[in-house]
C-alpha positions as CSV (number, residue, x, y, z in Angstrom):
1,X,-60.8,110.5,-132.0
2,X,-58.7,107.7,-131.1
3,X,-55.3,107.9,-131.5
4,X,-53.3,105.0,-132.0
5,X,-49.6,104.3,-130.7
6,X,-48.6,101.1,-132.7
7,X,-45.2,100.9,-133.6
8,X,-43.6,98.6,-136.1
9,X,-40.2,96.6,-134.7
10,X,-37.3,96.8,-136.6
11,X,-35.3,93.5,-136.9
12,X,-31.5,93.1,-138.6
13,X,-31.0,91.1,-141.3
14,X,-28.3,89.1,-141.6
15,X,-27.2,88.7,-145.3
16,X,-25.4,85.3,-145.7
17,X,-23.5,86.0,-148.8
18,X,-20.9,88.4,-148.7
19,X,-21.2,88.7,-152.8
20,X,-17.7,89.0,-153.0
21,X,-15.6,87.2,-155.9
22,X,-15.1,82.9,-155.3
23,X,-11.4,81.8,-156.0
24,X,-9.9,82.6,-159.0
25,X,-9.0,79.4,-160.0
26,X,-8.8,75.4,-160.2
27,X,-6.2,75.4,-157.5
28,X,-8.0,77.4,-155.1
29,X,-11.1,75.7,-155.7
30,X,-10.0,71.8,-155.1
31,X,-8.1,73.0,-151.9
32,X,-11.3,74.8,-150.4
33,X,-13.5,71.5,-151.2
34,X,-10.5,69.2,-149.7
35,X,-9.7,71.2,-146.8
36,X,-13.4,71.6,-145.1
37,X,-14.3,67.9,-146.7
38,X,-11.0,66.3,-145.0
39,X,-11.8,67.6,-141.6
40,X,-15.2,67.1,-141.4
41,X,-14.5,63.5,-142.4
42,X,-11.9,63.0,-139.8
43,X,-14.2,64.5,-136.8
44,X,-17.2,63.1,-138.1
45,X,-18.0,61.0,-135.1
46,X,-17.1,63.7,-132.5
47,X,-20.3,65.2,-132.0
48,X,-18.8,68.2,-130.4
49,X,-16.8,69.4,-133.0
50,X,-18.4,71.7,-135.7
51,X,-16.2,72.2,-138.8
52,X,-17.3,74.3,-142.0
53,X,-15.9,76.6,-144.2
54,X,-16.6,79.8,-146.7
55,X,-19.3,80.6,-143.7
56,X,-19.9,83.6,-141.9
57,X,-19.0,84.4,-138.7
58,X,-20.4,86.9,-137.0
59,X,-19.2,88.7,-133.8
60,X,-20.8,91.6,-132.7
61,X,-24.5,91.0,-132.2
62,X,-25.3,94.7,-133.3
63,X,-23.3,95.1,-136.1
64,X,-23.9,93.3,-139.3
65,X,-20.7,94.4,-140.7
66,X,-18.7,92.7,-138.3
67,X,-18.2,89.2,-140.0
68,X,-15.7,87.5,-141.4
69,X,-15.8,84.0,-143.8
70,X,-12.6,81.8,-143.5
71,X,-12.1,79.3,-146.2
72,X,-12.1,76.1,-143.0
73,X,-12.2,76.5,-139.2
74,X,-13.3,74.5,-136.3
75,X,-14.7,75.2,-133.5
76,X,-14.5,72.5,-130.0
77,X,-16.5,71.7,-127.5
78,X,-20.0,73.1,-130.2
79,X,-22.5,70.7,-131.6
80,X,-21.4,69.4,-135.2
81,X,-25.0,70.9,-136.0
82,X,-25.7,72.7,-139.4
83,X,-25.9,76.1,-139.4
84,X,-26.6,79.5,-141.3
85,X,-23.8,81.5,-139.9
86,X,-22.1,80.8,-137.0
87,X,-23.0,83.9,-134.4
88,X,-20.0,84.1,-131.8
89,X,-22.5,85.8,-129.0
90,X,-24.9,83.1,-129.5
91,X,-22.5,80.4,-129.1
92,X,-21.5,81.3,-125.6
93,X,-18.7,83.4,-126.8
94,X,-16.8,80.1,-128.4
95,X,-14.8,81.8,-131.4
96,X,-13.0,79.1,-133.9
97,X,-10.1,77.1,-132.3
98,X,-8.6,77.1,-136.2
99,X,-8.7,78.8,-139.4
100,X,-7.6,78.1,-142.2
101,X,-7.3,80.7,-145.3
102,X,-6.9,79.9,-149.1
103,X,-4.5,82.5,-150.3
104,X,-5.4,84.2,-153.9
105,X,-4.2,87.4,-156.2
106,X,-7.4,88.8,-154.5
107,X,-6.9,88.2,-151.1
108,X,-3.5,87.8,-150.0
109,X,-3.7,91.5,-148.4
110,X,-6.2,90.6,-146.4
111,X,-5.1,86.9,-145.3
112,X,-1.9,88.5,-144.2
113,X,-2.3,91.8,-142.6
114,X,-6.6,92.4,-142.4
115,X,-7.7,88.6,-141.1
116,X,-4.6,87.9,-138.5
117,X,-5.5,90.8,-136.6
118,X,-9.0,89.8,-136.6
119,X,-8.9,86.4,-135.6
120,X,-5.8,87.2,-132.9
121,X,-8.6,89.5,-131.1
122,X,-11.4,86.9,-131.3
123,X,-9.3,84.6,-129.7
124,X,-9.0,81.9,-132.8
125,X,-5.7,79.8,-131.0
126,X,-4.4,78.8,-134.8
127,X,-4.3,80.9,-137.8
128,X,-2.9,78.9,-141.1
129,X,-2.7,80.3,-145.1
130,X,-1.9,78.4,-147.8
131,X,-1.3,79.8,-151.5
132,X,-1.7,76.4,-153.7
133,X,-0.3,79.1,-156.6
134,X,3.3,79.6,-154.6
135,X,2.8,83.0,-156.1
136,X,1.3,85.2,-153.5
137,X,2.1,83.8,-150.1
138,X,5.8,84.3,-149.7
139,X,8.5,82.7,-148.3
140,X,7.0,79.7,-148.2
141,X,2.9,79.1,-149.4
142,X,2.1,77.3,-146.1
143,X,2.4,79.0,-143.0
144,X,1.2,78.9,-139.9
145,X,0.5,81.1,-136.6
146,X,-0.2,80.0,-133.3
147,X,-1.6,82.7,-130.3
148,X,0.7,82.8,-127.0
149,X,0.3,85.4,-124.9
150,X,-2.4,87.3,-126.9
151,X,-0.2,87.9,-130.0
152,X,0.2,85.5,-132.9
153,X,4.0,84.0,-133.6
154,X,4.8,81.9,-136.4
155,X,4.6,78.0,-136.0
156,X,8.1,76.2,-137.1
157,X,7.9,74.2,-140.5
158,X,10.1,71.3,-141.1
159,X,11.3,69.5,-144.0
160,X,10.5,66.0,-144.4
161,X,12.6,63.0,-146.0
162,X,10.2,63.0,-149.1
163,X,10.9,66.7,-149.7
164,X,7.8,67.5,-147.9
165,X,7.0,70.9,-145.9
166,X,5.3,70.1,-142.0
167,X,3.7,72.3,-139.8
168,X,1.9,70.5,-137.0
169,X,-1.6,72.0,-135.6
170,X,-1.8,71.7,-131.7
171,X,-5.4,72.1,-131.6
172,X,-6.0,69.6,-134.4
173,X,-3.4,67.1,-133.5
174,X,-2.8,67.0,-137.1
175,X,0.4,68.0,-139.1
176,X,-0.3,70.3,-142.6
177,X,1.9,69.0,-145.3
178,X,2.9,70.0,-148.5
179,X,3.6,67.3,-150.9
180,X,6.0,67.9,-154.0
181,X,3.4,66.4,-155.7
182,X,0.6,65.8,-153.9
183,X,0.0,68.9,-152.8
184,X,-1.6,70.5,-149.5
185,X,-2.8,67.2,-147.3
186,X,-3.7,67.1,-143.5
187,X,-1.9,64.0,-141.8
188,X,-2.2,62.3,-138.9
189,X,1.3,61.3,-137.3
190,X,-0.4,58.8,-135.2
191,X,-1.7,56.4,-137.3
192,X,0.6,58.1,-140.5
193,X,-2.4,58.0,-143.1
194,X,-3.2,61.3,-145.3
195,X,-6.7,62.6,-144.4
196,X,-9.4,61.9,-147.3
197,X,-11.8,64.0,-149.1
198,X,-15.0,62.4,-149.6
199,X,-14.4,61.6,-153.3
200,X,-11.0,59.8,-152.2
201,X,-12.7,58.2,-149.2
202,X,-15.6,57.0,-151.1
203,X,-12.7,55.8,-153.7
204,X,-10.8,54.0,-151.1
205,X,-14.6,52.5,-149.7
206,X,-14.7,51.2,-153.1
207,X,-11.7,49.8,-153.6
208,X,-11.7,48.1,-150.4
209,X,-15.2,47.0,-151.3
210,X,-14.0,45.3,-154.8
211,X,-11.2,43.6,-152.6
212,X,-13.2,42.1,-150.4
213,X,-15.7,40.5,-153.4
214,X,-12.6,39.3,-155.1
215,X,-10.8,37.5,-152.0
216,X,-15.1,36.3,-151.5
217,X,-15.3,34.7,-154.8
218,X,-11.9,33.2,-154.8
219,X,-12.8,31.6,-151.5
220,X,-15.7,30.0,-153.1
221,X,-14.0,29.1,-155.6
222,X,-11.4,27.1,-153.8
223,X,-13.6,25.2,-151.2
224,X,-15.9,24.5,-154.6
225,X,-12.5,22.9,-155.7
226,X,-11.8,21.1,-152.5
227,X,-15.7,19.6,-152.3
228,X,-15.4,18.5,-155.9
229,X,-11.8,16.3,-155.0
230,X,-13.3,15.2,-151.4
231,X,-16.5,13.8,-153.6
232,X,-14.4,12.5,-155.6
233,X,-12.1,10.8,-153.6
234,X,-15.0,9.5,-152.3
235,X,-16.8,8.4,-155.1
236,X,-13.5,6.2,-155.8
237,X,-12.7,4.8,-152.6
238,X,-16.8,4.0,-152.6
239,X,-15.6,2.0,-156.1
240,X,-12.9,0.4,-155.1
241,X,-14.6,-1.4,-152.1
242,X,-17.5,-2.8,-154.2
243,X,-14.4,-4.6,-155.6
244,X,-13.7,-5.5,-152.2
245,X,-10.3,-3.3,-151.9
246,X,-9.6,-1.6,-149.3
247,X,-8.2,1.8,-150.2
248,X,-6.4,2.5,-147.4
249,X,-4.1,0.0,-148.4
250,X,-3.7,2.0,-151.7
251,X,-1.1,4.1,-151.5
C-alpha cells in the first residue's frame, strides 16, 4: 500500500476592494478625481515618484486585514509603475511620504481619530483632510499634520489676500489652497500657477493649441498681403519704365 504524503499549499489572497461605500456625493467625488489627477500630472516626468489614490496599502505581510486606502498619497524615491496594491514589505519598507483624505458624513471618525494613528506609526511624514462639504471637518475643512518627533502636530494655515486658506506641504513643495470659489487646488509658489486636472490640462492644451492656429493663419494672411503689394508695386514700377520713367523719381 503506498501511502502518499502530498500536501496542498495554502496562499493568501489579497482582496483589492475593500466593498466599502464610495463618497456620498458630487463634491467628494470631483475632489478625489482632481486630487490624484493633479499630482500625477505634476510628477509625471519624475520617474521615481509613484502617486495614486483609493488604493490599498498593505502593511503587514501576514495579515490581510492590515490595509488601509487613502483618497491620494505619494510615495518618493519608488518607480511611478502601476500597481495592484501597494505592499509596504515589498517595497523595501517605503510607506507614503503624503496622504491625503477626502472627509465625508461616513468617514470623518476615521480620518480624524482611526487613520492619523495609522499613518503616524507607518511613518507617512504628511497627513492632510479636506471636507469639500465644510460640514464635517471642523474648524476649518482643510487641515494639515506634519510628523516631528514621531508624533503628528498640526501644520499652520494662512490666509491669503484673495480670501484664500494656505497650508504648504514640505514633502510636496506645494501649498494646498482653498479658494472662495474655486475650491480645493494644489499650487506651486514657484512658478504661481494652480495645478491642472487632466480635463483642465487637456483644456488649456486646447486652448493654447487654437491660439497658436489663429496667430498661424493671421501670419499668412499678412505676408499674403505684403506679397500681393510688393507684386504690385512691382508690376507698376515694371509699367512706368516701358514709358521710360523712372520711378524712383516718383515720389
Amino acid at each position: 500500500m503506498t501511502i502518499s504524503n502530498d500536501h496542498q499549499l495554502l496562499s493568501v489572497e489579497y482582496p483589492d476592494e475593500d466593498f466599502e461605500p464610495m463618497p456620498e456625493g458630487d463634491k467628494q467625488r470631483r475632489n478625489l478625481s482632481y486630487t490624484t489627477e493633479a499630482l500625477r500630472l505634476w510628477f509625471e516626468k519624475r520617474q521615481n515618484v509613484y502617486v495614486s489614490g483609493n488604493l490599498f496599502i498593505r502593511y503587514r505581510e501576514e495579515k490581510v486585514e492590515k490595509r488601509i486606502a487613502p483618497d491620494t498619497f505619494v510615495v518618493f524615491g519608488m518607480s511611478n509603475e502601476d500597481r495592484v496594491s501597494y505592499k509596504i514589505y515589498e517595497e523595501g519598507g517605503k510607506a507614503p511620504d503624503f496622504v491625503l483624505e477626502i472627509t465625508s458624513k461616513g468617514t470623518v471618525t476615521k480620518d480624524r481619530e482611526q487613520n492619523p494613528l495609522i499613518y503616524r506609526d507607518l511613518g507617512v511624514k504628511e497627513y492632510f483632510q479636506y471636507d469639500p462639504t465644510g460640514e464635517y471637518l471642523k474648524p476649518t475643512s482643510l487641515q494639515g499634520l506634519r510628523l516631528e518627533n514621531g508624533e503628528y502636530v498640526a501644520i499652520a494655515a494662512s490666509v491669503l489676500p484673495d480670501g484664500a486658506l494656505s497650508l504648504h506641504s514640505e514633502v510636496l513643495g506645494l501649498d494646498l489652497h482653498l479658494y472662495p470659489n474655486l475650491g480645493f487646488r494644489f499650487f506651486d509658489p514657484i512658478s504661481n500657477q494652480i495645478l491642472r486636472s487632466y480635463a483642465e490640462a487637456e483644456h488649456d492644451r486646447l486652448i493654447a493649441e487654437l491660439e497658436r492656429s489663429y496667430e498661424q493663419q493671421a501670419r499668412r494672411e499678412a505676408e499674403a498681403i505684403a506679397l500681393q503689394e510688393r507684386n504690385e508695386k512691382e508690376k507698376l514700377a515694371a509699367y512706368l519704365r516701358s514709358l521710360g520713367i523712372n520711378p524712383d523719381d516718383i515720389t
